[in-house]
mmCIF file as Biopython writes it, N, C-alpha, C and O atoms, coordinates in Angstrom:
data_model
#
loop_
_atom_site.group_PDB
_atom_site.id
_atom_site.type_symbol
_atom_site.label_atom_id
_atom_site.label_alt_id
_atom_site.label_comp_id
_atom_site.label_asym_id
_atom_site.label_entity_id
_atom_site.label_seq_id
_atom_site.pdbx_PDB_ins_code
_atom_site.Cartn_x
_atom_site.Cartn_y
_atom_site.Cartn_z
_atom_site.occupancy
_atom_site.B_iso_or_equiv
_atom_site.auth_seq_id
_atom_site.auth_asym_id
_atom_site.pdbx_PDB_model_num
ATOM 1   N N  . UNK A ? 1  ? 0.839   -1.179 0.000   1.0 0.0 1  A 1 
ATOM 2   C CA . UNK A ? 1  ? 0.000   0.000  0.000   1.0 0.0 1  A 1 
ATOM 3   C C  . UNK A ? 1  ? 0.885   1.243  0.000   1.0 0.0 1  A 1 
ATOM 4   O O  . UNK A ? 1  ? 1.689   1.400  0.919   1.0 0.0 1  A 1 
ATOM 5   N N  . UNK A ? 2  ? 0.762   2.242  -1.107  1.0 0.0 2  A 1 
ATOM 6   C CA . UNK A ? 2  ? 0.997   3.147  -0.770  1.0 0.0 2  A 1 
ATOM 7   C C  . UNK A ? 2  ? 0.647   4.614  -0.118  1.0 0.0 2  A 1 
ATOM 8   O O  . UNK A ? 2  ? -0.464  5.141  -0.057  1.0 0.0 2  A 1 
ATOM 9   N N  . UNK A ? 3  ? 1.807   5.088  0.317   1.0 0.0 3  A 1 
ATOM 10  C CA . UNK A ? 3  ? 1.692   5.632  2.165   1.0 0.0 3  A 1 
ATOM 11  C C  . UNK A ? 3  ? 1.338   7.491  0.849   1.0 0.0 3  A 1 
ATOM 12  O O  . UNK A ? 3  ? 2.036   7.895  -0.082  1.0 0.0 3  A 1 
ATOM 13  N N  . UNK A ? 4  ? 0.097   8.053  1.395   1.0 0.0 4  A 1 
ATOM 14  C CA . UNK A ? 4  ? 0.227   9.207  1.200   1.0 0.0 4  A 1 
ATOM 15  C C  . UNK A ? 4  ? 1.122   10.465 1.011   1.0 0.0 4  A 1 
ATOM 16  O O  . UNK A ? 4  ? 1.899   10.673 1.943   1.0 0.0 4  A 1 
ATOM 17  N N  . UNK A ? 5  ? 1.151   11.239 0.095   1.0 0.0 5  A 1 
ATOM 18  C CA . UNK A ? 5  ? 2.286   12.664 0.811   1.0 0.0 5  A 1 
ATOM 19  C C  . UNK A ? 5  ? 1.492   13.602 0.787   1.0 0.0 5  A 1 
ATOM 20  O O  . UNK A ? 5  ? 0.997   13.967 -0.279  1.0 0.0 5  A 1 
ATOM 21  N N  . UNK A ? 6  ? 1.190   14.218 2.013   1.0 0.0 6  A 1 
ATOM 22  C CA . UNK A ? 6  ? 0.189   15.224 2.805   1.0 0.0 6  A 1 
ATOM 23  C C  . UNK A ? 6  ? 0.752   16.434 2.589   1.0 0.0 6  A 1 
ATOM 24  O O  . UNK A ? 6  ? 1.964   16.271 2.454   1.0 0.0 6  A 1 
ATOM 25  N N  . UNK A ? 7  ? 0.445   17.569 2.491   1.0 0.0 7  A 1 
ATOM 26  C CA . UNK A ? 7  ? 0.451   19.165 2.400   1.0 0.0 7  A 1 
ATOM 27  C C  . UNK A ? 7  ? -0.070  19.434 3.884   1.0 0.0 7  A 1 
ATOM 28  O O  . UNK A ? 7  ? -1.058  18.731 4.099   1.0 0.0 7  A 1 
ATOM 29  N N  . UNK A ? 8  ? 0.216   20.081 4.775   1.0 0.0 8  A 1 
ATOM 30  C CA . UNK A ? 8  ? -0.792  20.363 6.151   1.0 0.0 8  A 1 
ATOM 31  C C  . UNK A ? 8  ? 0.149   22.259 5.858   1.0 0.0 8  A 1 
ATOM 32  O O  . UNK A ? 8  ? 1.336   22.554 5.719   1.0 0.0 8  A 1 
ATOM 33  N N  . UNK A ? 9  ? -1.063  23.060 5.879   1.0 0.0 9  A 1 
ATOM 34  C CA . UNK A ? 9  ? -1.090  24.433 5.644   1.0 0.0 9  A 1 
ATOM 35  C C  . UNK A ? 9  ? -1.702  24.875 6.844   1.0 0.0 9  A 1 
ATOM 36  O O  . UNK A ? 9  ? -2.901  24.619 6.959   1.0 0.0 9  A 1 
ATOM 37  N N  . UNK A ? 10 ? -1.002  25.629 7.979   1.0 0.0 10 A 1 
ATOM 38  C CA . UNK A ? 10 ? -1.502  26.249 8.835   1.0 0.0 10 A 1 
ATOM 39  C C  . UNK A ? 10 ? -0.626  27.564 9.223   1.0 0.0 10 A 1 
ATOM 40  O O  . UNK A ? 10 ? 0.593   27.689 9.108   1.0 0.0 10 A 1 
ATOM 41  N N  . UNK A ? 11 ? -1.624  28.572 9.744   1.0 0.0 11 A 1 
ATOM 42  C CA . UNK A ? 11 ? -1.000  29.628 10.017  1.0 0.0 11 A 1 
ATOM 43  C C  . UNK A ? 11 ? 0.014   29.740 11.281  1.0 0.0 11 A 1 
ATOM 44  O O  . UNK A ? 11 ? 0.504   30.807 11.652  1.0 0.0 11 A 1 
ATOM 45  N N  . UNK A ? 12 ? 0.237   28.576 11.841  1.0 0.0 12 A 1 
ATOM 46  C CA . UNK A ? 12 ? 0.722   28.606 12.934  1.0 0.0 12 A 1 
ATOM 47  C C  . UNK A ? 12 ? 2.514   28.131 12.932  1.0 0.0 12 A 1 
ATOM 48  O O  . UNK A ? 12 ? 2.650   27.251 12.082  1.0 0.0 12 A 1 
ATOM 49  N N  . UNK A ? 13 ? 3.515   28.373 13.442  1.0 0.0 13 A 1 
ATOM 50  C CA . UNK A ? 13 ? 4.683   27.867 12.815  1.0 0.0 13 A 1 
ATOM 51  C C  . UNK A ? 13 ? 4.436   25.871 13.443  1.0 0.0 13 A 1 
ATOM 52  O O  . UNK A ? 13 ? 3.506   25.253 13.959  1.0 0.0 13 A 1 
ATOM 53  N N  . UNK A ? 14 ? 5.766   25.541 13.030  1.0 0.0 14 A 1 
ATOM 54  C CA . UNK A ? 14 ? 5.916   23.941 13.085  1.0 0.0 14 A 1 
ATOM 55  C C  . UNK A ? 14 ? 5.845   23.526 14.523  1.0 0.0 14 A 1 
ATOM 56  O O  . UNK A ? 14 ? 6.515   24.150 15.345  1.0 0.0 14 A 1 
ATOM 57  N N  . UNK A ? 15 ? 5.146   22.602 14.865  1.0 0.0 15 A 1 
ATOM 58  C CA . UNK A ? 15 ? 5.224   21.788 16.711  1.0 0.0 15 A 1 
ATOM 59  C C  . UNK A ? 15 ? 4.700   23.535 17.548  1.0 0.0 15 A 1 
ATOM 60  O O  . UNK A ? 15 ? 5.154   23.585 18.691  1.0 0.0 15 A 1 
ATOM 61  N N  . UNK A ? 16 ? 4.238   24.268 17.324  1.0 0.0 16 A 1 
ATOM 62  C CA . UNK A ? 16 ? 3.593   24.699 17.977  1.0 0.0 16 A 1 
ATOM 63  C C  . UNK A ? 16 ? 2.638   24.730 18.753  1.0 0.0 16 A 1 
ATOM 64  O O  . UNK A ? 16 ? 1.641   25.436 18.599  1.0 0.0 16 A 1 
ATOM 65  N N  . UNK A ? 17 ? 2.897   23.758 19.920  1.0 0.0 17 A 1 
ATOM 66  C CA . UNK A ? 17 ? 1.913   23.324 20.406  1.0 0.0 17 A 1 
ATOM 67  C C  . UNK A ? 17 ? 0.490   24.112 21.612  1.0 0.0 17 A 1 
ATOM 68  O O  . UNK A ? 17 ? -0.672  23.854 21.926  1.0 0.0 17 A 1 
ATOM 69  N N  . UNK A ? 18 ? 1.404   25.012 21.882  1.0 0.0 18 A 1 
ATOM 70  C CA . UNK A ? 18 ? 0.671   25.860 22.507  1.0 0.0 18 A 1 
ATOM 71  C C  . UNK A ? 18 ? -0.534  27.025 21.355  1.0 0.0 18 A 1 
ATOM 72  O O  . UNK A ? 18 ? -1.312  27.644 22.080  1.0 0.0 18 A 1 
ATOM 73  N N  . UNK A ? 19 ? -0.680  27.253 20.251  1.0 0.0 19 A 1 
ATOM 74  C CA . UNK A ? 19 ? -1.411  27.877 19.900  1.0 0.0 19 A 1 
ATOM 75  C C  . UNK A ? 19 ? -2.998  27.069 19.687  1.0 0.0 19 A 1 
ATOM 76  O O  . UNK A ? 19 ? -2.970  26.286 18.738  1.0 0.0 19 A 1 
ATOM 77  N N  . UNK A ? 20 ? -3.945  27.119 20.196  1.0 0.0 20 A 1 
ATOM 78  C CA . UNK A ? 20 ? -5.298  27.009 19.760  1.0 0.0 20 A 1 
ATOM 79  C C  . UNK A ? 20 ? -5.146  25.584 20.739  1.0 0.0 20 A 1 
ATOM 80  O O  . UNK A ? 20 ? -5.673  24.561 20.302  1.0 0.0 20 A 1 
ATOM 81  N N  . UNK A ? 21 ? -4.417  25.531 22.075  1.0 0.0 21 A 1 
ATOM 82  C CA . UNK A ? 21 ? -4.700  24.329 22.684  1.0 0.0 21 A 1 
ATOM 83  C C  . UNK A ? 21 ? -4.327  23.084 22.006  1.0 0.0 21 A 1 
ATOM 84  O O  . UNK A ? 21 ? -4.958  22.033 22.117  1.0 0.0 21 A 1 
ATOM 85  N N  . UNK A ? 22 ? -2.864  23.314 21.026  1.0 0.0 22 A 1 
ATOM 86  C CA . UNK A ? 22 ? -2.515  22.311 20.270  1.0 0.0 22 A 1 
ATOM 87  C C  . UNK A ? 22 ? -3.520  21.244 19.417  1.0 0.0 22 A 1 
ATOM 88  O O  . UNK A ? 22 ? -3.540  20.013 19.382  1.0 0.0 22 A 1 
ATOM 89  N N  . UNK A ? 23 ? -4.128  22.005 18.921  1.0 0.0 23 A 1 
ATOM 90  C CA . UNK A ? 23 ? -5.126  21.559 17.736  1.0 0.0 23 A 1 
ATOM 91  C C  . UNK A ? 23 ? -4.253  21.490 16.497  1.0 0.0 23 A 1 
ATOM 92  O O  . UNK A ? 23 ? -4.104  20.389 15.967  1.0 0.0 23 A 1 
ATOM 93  N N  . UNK A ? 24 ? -3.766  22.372 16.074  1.0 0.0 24 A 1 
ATOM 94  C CA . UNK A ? 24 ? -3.008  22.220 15.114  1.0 0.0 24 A 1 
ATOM 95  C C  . UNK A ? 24 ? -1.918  20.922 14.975  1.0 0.0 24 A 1 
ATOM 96  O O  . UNK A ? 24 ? -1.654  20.310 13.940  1.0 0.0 24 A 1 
ATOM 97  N N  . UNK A ? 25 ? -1.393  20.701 16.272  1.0 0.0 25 A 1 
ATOM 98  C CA . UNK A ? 25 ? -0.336  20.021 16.307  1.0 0.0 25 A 1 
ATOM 99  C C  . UNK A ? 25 ? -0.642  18.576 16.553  1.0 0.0 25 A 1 
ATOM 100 O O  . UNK A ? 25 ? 0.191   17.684 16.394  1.0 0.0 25 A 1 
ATOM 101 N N  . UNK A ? 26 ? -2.397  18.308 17.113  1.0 0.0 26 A 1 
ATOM 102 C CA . UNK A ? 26 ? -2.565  16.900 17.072  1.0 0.0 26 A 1 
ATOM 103 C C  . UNK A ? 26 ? -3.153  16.444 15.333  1.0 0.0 26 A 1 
ATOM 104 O O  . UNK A ? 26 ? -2.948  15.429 14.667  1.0 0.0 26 A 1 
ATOM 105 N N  . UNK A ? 27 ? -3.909  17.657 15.046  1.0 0.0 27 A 1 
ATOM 106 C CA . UNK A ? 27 ? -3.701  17.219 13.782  1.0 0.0 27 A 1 
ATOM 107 C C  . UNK A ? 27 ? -2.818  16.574 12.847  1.0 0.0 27 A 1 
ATOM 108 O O  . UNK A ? 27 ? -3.050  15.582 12.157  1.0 0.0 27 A 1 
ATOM 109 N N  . UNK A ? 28 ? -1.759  17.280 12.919  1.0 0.0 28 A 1 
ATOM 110 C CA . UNK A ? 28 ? -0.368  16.783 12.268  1.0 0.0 28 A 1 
ATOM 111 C C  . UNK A ? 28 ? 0.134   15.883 12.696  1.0 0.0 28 A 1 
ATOM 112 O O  . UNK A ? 28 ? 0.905   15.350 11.898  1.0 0.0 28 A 1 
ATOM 113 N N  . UNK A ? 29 ? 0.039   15.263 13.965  1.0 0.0 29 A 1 
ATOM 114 C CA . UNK A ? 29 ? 0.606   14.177 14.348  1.0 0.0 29 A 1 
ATOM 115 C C  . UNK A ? 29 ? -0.600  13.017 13.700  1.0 0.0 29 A 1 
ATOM 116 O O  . UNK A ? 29 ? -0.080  12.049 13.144  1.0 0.0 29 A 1 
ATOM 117 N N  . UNK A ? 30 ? -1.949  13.031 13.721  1.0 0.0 30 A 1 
ATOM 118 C CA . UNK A ? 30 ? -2.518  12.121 13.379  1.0 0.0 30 A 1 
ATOM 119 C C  . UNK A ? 30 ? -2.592  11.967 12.156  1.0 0.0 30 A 1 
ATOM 120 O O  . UNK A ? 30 ? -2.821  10.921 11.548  1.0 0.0 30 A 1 
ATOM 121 N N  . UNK A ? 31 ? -2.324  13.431 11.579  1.0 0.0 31 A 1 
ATOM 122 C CA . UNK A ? 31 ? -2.077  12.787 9.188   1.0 0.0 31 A 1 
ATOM 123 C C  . UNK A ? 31 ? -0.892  12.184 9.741   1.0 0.0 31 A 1 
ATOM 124 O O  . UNK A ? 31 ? -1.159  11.000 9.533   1.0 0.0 31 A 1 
ATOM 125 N N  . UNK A ? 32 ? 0.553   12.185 10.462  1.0 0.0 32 A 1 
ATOM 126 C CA . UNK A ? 32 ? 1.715   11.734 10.158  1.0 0.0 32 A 1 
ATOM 127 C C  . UNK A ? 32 ? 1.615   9.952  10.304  1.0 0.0 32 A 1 
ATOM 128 O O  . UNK A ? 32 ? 1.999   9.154  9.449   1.0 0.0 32 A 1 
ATOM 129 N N  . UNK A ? 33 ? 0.791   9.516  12.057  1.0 0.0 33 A 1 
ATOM 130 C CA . UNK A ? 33 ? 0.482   8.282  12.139  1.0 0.0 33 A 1 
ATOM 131 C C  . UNK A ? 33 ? -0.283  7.618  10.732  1.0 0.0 33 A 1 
ATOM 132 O O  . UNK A ? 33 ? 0.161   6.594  10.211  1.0 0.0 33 A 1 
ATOM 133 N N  . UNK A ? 34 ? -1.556  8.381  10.165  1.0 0.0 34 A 1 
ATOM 134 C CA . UNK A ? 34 ? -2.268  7.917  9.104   1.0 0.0 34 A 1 
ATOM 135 C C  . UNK A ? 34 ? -1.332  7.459  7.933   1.0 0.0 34 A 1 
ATOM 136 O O  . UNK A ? 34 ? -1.327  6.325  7.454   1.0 0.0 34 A 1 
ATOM 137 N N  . UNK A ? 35 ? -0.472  8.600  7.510   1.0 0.0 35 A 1 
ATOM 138 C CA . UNK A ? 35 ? -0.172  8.431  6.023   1.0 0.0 35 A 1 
ATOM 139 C C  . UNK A ? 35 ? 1.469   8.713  5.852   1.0 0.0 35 A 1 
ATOM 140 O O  . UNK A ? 35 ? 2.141   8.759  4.822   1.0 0.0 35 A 1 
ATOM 141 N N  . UNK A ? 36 ? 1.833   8.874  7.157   1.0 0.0 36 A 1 
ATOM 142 C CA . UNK A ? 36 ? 3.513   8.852  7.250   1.0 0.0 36 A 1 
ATOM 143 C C  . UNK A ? 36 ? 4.415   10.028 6.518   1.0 0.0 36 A 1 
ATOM 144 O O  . UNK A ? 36 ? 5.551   10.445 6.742   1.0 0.0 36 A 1 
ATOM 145 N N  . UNK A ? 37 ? 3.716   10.270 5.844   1.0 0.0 37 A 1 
ATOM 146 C CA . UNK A ? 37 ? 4.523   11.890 5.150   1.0 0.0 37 A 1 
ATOM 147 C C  . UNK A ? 37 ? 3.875   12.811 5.209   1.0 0.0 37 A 1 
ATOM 148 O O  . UNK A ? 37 ? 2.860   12.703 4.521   1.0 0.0 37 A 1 
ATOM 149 N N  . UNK A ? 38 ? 4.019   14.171 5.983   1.0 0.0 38 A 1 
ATOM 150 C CA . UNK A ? 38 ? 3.535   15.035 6.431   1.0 0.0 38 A 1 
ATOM 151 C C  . UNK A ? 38 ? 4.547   16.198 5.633   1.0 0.0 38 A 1 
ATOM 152 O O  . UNK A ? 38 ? 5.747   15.936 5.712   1.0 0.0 38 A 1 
ATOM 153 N N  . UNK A ? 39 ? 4.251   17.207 5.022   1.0 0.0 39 A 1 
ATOM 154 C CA . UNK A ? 39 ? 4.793   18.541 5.008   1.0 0.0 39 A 1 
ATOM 155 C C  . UNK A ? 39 ? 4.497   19.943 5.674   1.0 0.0 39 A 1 
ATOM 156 O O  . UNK A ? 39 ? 4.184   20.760 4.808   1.0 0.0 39 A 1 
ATOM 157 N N  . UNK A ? 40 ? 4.500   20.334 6.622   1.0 0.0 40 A 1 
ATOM 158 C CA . UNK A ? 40 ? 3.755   20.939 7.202   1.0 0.0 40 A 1 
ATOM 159 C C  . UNK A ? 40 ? 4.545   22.651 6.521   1.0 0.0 40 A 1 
ATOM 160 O O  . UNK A ? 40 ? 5.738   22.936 6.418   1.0 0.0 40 A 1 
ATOM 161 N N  . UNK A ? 41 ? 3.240   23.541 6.149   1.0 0.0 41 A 1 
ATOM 162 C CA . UNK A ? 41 ? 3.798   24.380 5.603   1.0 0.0 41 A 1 
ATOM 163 C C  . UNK A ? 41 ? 3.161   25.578 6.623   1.0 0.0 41 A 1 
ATOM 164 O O  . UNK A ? 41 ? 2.136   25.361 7.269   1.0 0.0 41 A 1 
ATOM 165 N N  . UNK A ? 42 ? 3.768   26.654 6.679   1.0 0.0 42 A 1 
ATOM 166 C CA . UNK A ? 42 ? 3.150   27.686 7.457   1.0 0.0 42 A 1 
ATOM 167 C C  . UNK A ? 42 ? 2.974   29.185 6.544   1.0 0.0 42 A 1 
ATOM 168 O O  . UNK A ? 42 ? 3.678   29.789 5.734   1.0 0.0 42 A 1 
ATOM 169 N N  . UNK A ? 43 ? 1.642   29.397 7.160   1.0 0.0 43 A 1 
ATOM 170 C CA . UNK A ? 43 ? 0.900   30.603 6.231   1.0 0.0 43 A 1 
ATOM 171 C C  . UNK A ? 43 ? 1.901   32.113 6.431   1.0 0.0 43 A 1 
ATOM 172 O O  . UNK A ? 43 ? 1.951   33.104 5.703   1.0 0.0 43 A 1 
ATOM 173 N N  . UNK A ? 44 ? 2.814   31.728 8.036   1.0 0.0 44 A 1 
ATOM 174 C CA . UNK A ? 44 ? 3.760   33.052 8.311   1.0 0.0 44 A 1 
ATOM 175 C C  . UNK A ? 44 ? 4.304   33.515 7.155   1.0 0.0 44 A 1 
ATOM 176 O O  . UNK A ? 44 ? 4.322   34.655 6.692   1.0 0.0 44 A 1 
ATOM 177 N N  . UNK A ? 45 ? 4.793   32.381 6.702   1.0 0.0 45 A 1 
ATOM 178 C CA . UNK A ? 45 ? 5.833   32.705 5.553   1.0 0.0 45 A 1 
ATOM 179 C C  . UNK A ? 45 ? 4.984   33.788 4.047   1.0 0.0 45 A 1 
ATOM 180 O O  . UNK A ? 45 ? 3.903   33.327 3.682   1.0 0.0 45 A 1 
ATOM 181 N N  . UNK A ? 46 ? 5.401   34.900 3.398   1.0 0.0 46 A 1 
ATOM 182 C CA . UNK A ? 46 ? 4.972   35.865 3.098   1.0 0.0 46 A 1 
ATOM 183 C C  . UNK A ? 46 ? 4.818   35.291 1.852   1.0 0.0 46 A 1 
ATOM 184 O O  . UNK A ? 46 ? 3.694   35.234 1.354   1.0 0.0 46 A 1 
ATOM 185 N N  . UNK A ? 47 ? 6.157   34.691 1.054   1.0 0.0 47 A 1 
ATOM 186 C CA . UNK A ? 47 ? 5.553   34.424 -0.130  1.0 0.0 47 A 1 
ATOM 187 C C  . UNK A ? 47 ? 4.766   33.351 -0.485  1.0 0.0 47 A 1 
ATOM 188 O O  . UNK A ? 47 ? 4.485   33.141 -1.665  1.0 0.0 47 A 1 
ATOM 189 N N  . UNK A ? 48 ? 4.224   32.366 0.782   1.0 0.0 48 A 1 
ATOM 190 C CA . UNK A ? 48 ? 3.119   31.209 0.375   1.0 0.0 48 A 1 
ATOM 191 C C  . UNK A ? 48 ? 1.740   31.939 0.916   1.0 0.0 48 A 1 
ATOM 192 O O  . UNK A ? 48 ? 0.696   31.354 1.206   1.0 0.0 48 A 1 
ATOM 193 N N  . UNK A ? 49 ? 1.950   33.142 0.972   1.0 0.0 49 A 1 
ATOM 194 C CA . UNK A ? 49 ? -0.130  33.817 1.958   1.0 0.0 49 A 1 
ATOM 195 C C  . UNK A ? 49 ? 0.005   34.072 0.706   1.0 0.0 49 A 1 
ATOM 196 O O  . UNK A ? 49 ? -0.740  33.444 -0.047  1.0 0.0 49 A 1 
ATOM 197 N N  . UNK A ? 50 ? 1.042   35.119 0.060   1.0 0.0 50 A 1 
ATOM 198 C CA . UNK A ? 50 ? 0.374   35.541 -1.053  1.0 0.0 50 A 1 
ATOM 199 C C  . UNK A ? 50 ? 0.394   34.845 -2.423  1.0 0.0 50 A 1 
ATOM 200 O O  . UNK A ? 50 ? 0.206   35.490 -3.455  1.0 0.0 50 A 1 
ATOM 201 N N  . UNK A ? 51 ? 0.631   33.479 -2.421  1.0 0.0 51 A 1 
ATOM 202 C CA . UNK A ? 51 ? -0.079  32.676 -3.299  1.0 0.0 51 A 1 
ATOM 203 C C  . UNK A ? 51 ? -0.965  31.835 -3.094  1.0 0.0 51 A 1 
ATOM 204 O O  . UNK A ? 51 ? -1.528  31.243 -4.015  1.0 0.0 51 A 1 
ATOM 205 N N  . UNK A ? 52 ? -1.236  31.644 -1.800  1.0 0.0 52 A 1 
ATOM 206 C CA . UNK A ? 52 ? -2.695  31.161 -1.731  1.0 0.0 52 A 1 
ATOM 207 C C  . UNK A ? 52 ? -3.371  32.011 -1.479  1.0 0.0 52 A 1 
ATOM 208 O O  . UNK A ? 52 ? -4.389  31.512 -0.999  1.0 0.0 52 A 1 
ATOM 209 N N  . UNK A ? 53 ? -3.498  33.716 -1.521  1.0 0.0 53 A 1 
ATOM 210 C CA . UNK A ? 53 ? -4.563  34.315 -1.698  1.0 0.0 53 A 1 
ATOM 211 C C  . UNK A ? 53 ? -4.652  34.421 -3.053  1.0 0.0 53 A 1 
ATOM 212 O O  . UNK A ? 53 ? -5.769  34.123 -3.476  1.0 0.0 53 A 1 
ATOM 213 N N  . UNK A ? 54 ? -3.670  34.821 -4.071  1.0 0.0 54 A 1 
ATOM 214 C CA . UNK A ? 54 ? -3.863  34.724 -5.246  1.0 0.0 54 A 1 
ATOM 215 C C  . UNK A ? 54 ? -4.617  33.662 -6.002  1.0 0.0 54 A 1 
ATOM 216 O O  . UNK A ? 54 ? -5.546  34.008 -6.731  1.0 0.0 54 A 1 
ATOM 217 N N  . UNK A ? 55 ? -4.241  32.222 -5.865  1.0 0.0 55 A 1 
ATOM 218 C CA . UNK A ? 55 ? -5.091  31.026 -5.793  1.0 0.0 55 A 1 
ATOM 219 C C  . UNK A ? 55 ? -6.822  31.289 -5.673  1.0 0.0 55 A 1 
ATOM 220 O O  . UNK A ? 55 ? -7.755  31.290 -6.476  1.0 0.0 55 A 1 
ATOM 221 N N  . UNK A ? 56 ? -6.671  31.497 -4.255  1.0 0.0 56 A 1 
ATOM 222 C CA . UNK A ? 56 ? -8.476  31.644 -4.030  1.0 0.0 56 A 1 
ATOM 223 C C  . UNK A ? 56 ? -9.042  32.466 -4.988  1.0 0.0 56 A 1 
ATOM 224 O O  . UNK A ? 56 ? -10.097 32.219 -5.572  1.0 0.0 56 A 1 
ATOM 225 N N  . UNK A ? 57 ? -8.401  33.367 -5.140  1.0 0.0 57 A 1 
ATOM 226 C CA . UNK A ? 57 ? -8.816  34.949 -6.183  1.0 0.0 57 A 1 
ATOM 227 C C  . UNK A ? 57 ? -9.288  34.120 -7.514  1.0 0.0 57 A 1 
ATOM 228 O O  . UNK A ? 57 ? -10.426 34.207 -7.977  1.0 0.0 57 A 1 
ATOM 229 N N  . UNK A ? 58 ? -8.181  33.252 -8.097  1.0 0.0 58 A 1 
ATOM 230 C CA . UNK A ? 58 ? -8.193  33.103 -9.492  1.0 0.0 58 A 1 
ATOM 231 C C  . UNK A ? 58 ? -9.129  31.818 -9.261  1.0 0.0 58 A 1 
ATOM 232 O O  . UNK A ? 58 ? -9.909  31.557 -10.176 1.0 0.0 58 A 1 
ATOM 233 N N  . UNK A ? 59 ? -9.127  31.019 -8.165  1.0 0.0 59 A 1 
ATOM 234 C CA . UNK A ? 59 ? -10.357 30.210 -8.053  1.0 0.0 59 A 1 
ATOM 235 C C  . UNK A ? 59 ? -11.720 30.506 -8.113  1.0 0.0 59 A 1 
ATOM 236 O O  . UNK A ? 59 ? -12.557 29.855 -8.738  1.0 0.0 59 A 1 
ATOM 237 N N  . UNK A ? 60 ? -11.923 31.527 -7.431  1.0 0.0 60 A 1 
ATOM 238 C CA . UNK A ? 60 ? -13.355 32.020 -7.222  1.0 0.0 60 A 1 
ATOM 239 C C  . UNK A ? 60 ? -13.442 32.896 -8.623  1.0 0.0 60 A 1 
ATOM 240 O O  . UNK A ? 60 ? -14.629 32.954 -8.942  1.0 0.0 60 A 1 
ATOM 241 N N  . UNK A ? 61 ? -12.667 33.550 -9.506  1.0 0.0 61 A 1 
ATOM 242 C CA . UNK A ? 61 ? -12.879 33.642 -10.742 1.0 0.0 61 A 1 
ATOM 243 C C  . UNK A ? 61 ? -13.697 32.841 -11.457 1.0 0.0 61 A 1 
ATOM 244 O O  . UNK A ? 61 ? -14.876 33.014 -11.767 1.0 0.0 61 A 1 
ATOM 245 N N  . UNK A ? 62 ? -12.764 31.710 -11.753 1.0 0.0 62 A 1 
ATOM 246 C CA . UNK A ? 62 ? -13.212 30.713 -12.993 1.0 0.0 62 A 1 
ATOM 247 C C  . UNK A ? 62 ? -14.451 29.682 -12.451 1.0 0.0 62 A 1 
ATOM 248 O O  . UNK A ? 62 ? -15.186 29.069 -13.226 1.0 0.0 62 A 1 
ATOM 249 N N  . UNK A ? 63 ? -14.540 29.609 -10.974 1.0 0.0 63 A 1 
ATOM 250 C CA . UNK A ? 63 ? -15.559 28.518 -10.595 1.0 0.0 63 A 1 
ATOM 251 C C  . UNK A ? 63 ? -16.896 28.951 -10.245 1.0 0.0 63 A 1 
ATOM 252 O O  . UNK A ? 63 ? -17.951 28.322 -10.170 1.0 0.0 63 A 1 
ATOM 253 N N  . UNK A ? 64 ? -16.538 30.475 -9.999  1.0 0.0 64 A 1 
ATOM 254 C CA . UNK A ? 64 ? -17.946 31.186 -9.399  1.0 0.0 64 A 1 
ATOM 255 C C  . UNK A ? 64 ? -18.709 32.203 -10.546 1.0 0.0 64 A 1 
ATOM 256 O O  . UNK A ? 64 ? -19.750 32.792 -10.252 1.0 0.0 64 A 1 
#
């Protein structure tokens, strides 16, 4: 069987476990148990907000 490779996008930085009562961070641990490859990317970083706002933009363009 092959093992997933996950994207996990949150605004919060990596093992941050203290933000939102470590919600974020059990998440990521349970895609990692599920599917073993986790990338965890963070929204801090300036040039991935502003391509996933660009994204949504050009999404809600063509789909809406």
């Amino acid at each position: 069987m092959n093992k997933l490779k996950i994207a996990y996008i949150t605004s919060e930085k990596k093992g941050d476990i203290h933000h939102w009562s470590g919600s974020s961070y059990n998440i990521y641990k349970n895609l990692k148990k599920a599917s073993g490859k986790v990338i965890w990317y963070s929204t801090s970083n300036p040039l991935l907000y502003k391509f996933l706002f660009f994204l949504e933009k050009f999404l809600h363009f063509f789909w809406i």
